[in-house]
PDB file with one MODEL, atoms N, CA, C and O in Angstrom:
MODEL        1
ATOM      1  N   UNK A   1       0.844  -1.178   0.000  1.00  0.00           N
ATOM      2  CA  UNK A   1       0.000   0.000   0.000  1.00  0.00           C
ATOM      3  C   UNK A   1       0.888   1.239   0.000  1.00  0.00           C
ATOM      4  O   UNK A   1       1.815   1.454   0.780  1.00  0.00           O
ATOM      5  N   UNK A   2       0.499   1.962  -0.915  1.00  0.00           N
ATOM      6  CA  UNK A   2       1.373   3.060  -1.007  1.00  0.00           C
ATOM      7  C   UNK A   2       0.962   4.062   0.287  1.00  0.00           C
ATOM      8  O   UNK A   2       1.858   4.826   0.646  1.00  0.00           O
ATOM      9  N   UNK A   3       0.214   4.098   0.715  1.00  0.00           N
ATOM     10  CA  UNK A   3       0.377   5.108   2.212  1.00  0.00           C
ATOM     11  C   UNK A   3      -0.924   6.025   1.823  1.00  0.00           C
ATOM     12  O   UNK A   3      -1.813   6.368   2.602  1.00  0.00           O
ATOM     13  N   UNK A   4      -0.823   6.338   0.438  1.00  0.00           N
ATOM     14  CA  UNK A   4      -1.773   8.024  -0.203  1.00  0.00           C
ATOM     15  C   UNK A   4      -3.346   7.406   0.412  1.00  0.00           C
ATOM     16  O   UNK A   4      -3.789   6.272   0.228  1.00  0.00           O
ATOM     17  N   UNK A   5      -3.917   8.391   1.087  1.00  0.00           N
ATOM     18  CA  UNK A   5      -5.409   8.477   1.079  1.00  0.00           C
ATOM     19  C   UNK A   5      -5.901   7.293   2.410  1.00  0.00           C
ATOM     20  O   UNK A   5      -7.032   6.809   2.452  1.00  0.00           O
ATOM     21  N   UNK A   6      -4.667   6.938   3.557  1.00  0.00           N
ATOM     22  CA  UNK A   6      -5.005   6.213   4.385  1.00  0.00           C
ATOM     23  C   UNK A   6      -4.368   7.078   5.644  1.00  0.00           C
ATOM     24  O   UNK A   6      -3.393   7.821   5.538  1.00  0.00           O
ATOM     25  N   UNK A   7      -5.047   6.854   6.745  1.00  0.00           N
ATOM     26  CA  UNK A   7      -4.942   7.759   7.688  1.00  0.00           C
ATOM     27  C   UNK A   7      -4.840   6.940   9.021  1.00  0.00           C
ATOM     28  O   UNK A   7      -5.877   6.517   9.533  1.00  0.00           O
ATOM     29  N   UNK A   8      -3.918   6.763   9.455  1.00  0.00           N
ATOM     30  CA  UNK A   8      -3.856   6.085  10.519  1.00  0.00           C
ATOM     31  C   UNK A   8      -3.506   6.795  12.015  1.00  0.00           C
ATOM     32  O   UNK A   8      -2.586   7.606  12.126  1.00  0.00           O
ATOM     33  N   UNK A   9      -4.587   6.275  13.454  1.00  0.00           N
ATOM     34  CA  UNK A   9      -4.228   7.052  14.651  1.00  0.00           C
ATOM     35  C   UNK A   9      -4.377   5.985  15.631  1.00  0.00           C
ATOM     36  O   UNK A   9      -5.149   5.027  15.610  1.00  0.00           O
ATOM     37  N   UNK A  10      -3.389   6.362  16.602  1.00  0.00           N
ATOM     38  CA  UNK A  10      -3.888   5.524  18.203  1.00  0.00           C
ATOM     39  C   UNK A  10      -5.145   4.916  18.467  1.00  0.00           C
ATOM     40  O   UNK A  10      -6.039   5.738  18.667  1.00  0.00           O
ATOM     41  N   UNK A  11      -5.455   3.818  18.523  1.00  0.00           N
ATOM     42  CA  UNK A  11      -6.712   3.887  18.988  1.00  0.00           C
ATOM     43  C   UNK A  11      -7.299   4.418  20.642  1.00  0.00           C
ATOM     44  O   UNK A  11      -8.467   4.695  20.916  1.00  0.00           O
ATOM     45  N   UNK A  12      -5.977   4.457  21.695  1.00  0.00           N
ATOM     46  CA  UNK A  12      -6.165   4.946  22.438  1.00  0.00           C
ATOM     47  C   UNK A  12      -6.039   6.521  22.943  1.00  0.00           C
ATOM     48  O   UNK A  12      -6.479   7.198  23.873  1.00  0.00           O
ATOM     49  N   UNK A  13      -5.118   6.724  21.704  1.00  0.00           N
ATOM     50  CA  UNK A  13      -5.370   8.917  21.505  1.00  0.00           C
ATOM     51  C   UNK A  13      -6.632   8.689  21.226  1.00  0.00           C
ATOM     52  O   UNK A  13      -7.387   9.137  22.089  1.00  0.00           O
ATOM     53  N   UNK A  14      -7.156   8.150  20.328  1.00  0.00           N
ATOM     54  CA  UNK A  14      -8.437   8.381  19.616  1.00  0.00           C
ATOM     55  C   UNK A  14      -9.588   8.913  20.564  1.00  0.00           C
ATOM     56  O   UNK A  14     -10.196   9.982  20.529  1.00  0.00           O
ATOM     57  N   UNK A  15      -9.696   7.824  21.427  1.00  0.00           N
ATOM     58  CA  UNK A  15     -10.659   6.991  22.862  1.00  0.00           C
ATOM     59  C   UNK A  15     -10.431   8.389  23.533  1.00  0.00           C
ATOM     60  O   UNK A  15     -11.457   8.979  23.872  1.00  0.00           O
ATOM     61  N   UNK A  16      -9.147   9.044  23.788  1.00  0.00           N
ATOM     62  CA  UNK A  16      -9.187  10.196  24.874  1.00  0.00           C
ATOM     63  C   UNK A  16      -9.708  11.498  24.312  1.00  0.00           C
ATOM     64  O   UNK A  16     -10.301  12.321  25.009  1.00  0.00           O
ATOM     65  N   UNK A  17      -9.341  11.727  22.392  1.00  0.00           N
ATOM     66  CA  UNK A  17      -9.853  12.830  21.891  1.00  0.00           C
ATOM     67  C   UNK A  17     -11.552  13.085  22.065  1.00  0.00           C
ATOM     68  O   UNK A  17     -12.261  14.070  22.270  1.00  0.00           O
ATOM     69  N   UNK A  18     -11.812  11.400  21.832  1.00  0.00           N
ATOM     70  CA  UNK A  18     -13.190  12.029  21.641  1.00  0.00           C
ATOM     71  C   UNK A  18     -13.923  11.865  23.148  1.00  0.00           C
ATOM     72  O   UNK A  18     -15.107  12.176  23.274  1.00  0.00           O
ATOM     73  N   UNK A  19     -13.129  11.350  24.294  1.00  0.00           N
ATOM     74  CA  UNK A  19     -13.683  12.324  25.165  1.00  0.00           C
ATOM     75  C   UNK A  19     -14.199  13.801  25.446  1.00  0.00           C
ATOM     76  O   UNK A  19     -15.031  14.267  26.225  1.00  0.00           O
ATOM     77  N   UNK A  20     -13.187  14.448  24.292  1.00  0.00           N
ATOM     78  CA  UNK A  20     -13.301  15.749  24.368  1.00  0.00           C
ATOM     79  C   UNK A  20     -14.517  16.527  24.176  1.00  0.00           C
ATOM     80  O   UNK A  20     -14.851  17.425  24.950  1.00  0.00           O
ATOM     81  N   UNK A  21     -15.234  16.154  23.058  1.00  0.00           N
ATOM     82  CA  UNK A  21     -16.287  15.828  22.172  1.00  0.00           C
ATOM     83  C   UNK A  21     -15.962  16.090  20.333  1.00  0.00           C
ATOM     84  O   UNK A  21     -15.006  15.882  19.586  1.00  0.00           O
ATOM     85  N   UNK A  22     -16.887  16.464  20.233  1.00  0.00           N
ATOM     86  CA  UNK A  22     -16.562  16.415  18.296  1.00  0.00           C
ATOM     87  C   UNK A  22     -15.766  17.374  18.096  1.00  0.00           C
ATOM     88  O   UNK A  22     -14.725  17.048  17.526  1.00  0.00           O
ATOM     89  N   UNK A  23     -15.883  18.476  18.367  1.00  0.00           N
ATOM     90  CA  UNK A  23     -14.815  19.400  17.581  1.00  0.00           C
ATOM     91  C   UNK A  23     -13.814  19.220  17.631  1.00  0.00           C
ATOM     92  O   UNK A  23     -13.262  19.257  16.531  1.00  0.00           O
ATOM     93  N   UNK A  24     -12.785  18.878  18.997  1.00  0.00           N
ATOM     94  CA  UNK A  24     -11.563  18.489  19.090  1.00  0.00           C
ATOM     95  C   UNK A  24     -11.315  16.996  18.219  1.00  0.00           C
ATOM     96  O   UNK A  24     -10.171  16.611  17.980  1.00  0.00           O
ATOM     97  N   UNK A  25     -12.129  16.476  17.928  1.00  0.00           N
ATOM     98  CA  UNK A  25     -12.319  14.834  17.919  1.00  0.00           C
ATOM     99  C   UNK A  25     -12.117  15.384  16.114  1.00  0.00           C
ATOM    100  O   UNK A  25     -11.177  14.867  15.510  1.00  0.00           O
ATOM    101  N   UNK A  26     -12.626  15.968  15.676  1.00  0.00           N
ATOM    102  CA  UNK A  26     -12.900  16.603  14.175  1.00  0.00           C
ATOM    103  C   UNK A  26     -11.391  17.439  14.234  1.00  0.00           C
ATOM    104  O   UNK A  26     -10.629  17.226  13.291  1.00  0.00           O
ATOM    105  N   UNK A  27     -10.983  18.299  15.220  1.00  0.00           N
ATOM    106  CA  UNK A  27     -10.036  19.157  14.608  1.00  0.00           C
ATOM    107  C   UNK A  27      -8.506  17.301  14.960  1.00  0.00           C
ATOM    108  O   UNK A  27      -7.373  17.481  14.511  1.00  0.00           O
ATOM    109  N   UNK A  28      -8.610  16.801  15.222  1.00  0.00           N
ATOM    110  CA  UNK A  28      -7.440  15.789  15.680  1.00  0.00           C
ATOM    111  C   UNK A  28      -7.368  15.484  14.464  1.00  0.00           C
ATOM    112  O   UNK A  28      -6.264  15.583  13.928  1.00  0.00           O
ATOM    113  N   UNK A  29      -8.326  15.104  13.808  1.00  0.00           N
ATOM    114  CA  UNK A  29      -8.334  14.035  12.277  1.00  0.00           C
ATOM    115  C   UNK A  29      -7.760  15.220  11.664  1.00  0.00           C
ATOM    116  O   UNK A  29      -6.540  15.171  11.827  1.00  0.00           O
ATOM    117  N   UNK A  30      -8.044  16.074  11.146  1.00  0.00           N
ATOM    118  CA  UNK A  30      -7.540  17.216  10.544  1.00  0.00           C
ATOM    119  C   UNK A  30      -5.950  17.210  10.449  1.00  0.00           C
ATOM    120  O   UNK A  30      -5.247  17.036   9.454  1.00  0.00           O
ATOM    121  N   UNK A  31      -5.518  17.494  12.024  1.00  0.00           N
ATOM    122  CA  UNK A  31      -3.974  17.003  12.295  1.00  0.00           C
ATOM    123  C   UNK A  31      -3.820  16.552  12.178  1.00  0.00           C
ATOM    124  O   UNK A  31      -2.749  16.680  11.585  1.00  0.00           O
ATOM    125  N   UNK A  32      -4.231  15.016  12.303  1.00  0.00           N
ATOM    126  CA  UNK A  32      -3.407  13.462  12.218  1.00  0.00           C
ATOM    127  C   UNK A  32      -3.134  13.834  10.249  1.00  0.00           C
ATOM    128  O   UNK A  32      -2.004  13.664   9.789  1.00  0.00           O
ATOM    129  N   UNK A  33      -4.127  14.250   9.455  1.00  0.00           N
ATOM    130  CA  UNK A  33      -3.881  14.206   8.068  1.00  0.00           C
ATOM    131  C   UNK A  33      -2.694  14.756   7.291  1.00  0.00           C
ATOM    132  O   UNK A  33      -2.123  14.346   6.280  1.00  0.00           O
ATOM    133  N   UNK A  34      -2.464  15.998   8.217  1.00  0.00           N
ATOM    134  CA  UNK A  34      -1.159  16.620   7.917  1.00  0.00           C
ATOM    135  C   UNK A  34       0.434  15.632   8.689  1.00  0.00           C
ATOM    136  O   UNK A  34       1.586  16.064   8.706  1.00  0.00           O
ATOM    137  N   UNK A  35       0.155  14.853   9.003  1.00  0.00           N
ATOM    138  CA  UNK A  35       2.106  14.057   9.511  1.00  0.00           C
ATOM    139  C   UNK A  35       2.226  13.521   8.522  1.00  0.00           C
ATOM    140  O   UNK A  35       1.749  13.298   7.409  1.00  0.00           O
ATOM    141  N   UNK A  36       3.074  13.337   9.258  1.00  0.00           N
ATOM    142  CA  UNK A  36       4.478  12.778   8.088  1.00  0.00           C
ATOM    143  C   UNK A  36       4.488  10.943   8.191  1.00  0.00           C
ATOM    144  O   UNK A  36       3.732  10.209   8.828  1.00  0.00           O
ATOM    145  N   UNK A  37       5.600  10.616   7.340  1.00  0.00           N
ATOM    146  CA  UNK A  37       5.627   8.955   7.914  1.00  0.00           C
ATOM    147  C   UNK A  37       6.090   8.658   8.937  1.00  0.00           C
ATOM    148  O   UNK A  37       6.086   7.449   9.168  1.00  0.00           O
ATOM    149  N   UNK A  38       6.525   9.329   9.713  1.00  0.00           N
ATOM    150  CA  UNK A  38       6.274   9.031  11.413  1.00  0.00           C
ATOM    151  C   UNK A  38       5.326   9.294  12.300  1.00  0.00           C
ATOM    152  O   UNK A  38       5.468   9.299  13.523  1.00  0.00           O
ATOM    153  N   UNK A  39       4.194   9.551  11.594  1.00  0.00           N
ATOM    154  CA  UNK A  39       3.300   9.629  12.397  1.00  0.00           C
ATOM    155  C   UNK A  39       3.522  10.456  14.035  1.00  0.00           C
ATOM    156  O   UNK A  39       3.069  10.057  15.108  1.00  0.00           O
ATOM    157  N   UNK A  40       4.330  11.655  13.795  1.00  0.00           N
ATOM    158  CA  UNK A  40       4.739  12.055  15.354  1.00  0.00           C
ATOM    159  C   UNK A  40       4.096  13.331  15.803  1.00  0.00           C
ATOM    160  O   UNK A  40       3.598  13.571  16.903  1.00  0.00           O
ATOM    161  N   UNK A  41       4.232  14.380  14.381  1.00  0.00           N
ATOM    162  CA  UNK A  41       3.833  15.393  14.377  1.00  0.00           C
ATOM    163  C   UNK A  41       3.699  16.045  13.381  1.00  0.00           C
ATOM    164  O   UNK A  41       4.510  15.888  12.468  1.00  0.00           O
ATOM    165  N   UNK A  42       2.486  17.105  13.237  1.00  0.00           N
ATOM    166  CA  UNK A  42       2.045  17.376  11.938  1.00  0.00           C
ATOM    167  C   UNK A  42       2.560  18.869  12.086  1.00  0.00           C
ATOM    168  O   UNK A  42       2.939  19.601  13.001  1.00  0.00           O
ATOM    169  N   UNK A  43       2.330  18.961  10.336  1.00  0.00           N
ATOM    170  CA  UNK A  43       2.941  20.557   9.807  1.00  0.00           C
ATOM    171  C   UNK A  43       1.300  20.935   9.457  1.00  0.00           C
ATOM    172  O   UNK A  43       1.195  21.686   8.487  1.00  0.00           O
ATOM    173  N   UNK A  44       0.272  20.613   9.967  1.00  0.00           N
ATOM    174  CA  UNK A  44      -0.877  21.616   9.501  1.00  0.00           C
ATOM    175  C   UNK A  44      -1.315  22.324  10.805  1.00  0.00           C
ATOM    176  O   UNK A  44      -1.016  21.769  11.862  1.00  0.00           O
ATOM    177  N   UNK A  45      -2.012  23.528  10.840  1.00  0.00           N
ATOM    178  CA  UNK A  45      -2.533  24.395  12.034  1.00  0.00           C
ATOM    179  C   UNK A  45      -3.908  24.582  12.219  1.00  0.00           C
ATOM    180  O   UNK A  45      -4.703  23.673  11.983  1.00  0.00           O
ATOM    181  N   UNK A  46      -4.175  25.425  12.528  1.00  0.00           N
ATOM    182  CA  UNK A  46      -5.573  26.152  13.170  1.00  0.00           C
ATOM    183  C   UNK A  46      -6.028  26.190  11.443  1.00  0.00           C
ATOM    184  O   UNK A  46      -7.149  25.778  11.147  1.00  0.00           O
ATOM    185  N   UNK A  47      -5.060  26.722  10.314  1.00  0.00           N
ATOM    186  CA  UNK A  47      -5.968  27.711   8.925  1.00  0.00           C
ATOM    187  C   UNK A  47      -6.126  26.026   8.547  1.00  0.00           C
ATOM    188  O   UNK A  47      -6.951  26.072   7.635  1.00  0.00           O
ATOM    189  N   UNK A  48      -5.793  24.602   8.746  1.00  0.00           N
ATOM    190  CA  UNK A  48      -5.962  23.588   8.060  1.00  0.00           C
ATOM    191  C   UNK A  48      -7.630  23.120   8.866  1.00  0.00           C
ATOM    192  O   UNK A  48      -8.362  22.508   8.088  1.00  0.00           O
ATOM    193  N   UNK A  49      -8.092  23.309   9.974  1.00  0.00           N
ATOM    194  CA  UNK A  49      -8.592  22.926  10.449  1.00  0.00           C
ATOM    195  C   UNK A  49      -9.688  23.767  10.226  1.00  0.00           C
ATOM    196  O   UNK A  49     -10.807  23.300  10.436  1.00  0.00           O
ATOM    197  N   UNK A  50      -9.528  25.377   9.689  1.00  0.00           N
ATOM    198  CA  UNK A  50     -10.675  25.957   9.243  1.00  0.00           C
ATOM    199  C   UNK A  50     -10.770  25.736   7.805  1.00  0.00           C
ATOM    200  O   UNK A  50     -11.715  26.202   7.168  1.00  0.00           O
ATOM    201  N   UNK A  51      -9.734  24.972   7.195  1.00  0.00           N
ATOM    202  CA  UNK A  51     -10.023  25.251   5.839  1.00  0.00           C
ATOM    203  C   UNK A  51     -11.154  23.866   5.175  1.00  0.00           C
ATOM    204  O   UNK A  51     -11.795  23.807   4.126  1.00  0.00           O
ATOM    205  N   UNK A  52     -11.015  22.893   6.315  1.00  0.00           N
ATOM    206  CA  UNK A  52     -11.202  21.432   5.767  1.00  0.00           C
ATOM    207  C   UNK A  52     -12.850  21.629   6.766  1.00  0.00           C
ATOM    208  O   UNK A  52     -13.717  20.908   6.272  1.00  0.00           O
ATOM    209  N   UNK A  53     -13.113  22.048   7.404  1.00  0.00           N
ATOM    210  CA  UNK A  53     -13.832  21.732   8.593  1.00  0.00           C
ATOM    211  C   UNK A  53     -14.856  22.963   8.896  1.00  0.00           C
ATOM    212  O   UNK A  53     -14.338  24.038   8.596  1.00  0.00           O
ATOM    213  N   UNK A  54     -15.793  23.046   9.264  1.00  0.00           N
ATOM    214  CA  UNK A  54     -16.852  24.540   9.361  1.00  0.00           C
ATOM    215  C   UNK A  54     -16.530  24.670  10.752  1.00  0.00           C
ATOM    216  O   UNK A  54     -17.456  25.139  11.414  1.00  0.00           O
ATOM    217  N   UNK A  55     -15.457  24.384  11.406  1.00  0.00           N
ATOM    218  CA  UNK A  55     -15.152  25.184  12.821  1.00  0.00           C
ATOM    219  C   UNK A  55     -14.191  26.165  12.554  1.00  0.00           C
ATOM    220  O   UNK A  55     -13.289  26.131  11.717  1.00  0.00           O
ATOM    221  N   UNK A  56     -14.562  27.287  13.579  1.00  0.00           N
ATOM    222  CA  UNK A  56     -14.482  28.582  12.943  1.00  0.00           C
ATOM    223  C   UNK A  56     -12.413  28.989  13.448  1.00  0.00           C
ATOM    224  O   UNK A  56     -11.939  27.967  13.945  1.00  0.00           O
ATOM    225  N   UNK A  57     -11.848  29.609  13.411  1.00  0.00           N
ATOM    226  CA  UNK A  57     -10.570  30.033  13.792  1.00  0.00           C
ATOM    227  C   UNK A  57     -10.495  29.957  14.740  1.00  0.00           C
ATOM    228  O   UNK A  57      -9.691  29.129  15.169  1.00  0.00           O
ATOM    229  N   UNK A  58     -11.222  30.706  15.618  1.00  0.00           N
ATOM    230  CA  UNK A  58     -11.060  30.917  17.450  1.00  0.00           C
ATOM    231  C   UNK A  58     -11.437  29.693  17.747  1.00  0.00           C
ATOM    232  O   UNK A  58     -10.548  29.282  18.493  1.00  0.00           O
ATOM    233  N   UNK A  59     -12.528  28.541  17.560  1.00  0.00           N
ATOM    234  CA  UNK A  59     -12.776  27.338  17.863  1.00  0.00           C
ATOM    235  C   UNK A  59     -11.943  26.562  18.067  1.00  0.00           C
ATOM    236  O   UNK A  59     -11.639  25.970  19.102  1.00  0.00           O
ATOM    237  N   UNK A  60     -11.177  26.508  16.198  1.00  0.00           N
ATOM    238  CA  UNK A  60     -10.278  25.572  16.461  1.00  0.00           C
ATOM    239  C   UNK A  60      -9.151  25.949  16.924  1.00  0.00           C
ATOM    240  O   UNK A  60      -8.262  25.098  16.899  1.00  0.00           O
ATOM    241  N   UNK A  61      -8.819  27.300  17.483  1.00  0.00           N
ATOM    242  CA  UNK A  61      -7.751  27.519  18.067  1.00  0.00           C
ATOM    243  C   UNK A  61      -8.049  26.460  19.854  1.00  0.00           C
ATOM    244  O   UNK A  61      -7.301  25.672  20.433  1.00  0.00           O
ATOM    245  N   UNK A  62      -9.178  26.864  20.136  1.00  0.00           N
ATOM    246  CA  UNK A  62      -9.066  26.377  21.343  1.00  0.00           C
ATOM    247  C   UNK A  62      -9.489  24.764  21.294  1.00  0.00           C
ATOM    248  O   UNK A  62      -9.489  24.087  22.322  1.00  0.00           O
ATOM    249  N   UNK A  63      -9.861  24.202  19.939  1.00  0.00           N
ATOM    250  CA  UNK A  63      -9.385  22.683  20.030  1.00  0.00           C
ATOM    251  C   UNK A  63      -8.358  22.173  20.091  1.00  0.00           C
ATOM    252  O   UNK A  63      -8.044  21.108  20.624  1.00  0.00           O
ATOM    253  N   UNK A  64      -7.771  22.893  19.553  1.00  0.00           N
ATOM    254  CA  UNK A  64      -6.064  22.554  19.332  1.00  0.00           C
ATOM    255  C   UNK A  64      -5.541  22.870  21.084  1.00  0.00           C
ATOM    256  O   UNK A  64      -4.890  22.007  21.672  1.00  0.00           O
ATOM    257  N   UNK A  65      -5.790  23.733  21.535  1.00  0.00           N
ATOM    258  CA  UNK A  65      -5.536  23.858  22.793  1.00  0.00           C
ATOM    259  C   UNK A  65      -6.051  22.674  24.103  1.00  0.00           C
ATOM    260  O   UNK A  65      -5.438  22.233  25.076  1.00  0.00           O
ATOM    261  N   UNK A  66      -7.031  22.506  23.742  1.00  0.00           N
ATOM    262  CA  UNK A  66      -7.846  21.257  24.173  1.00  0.00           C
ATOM    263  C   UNK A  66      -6.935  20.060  24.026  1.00  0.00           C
ATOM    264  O   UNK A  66      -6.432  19.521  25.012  1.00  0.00           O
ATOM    265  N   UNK A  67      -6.754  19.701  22.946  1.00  0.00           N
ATOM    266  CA  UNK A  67      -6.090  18.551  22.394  1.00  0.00           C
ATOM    267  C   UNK A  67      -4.983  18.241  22.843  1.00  0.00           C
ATOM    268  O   UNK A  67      -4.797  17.040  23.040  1.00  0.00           O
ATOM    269  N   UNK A  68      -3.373  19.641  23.300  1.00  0.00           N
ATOM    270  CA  UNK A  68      -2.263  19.506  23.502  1.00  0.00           C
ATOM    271  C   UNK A  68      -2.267  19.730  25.242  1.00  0.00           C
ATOM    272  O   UNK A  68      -1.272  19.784  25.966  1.00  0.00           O
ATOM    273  N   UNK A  69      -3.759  19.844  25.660  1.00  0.00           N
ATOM    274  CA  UNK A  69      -3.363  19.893  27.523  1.00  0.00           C
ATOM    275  C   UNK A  69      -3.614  18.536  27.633  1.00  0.00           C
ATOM    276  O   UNK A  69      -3.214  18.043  28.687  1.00  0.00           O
ATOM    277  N   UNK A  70      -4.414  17.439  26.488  1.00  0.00           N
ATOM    278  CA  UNK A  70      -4.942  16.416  26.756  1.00  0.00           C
ATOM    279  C   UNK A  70      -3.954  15.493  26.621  1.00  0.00           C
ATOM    280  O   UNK A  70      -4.221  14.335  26.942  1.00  0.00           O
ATOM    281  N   UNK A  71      -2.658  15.809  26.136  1.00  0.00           N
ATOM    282  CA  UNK A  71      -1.688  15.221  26.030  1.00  0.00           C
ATOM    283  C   UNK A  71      -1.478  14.080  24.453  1.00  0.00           C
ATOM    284  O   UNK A  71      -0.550  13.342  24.123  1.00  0.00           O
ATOM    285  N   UNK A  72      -3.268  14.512  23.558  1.00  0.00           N
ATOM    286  CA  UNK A  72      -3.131  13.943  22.817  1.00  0.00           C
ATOM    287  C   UNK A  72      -2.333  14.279  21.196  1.00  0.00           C
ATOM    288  O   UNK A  72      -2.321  13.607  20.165  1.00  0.00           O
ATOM    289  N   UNK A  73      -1.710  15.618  21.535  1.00  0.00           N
ATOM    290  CA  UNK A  73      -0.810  16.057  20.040  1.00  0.00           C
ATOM    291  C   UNK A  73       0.570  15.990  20.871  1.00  0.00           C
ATOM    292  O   UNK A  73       0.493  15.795  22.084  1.00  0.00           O
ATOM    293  N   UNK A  74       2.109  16.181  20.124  1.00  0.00           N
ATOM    294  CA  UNK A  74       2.849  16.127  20.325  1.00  0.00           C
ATOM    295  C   UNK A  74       3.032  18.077  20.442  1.00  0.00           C
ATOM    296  O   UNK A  74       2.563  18.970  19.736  1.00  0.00           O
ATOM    297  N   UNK A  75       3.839  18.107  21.547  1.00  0.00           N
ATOM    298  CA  UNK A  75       4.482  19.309  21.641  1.00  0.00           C
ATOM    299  C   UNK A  75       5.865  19.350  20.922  1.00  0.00           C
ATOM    300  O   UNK A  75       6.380  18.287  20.574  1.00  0.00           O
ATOM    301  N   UNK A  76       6.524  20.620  20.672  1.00  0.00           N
ATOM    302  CA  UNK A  76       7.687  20.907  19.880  1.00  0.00           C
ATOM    303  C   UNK A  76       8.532  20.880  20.997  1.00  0.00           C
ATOM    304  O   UNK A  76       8.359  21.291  22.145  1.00  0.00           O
ATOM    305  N   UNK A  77       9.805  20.130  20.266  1.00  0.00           N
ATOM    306  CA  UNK A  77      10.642  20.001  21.765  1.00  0.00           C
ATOM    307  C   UNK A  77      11.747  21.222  21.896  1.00  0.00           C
ATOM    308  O   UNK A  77      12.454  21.310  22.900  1.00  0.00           O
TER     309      UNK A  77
ENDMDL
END
């Protein structure tokens, strides 16, 4: 399988995002789409998550915020 158009995540990040509820759970997939083949950490932001998704800038700013206290995105080291 060449990799293109398959999206793979934790199933146990998964389980904790969507504790969060949908938006974070919606803005995660968003991120997970932008990594790389290490699956570690993505190069897309807040404008990928408004561009793909009808949650608004400030929303997904604070999903994304949501997401990295939840311990479920990688921080920059």
């Amino acid at each position: 399988m060449s990799g293109k158009g398959f999206l793979r995540i934790d199933r146990r990040t998964w389980a904790k995002v969507c504790e969060l509820g949908m938006n974070p759970a919606v803005a995660y997939l968003v991120l997970a789409s932008g990594t790389g083949k290490g699956h570690r950490g993505t190069s897309w932001s807040v404008q990928a998550v408004k561009k793909y998704t009808a949650i608004a800038v400030f929303s997904a700013l604070l999903q994304n915020l949501a997401l990295l206290n939840s311990n479920a995105l990688p921080t920059a080291a």
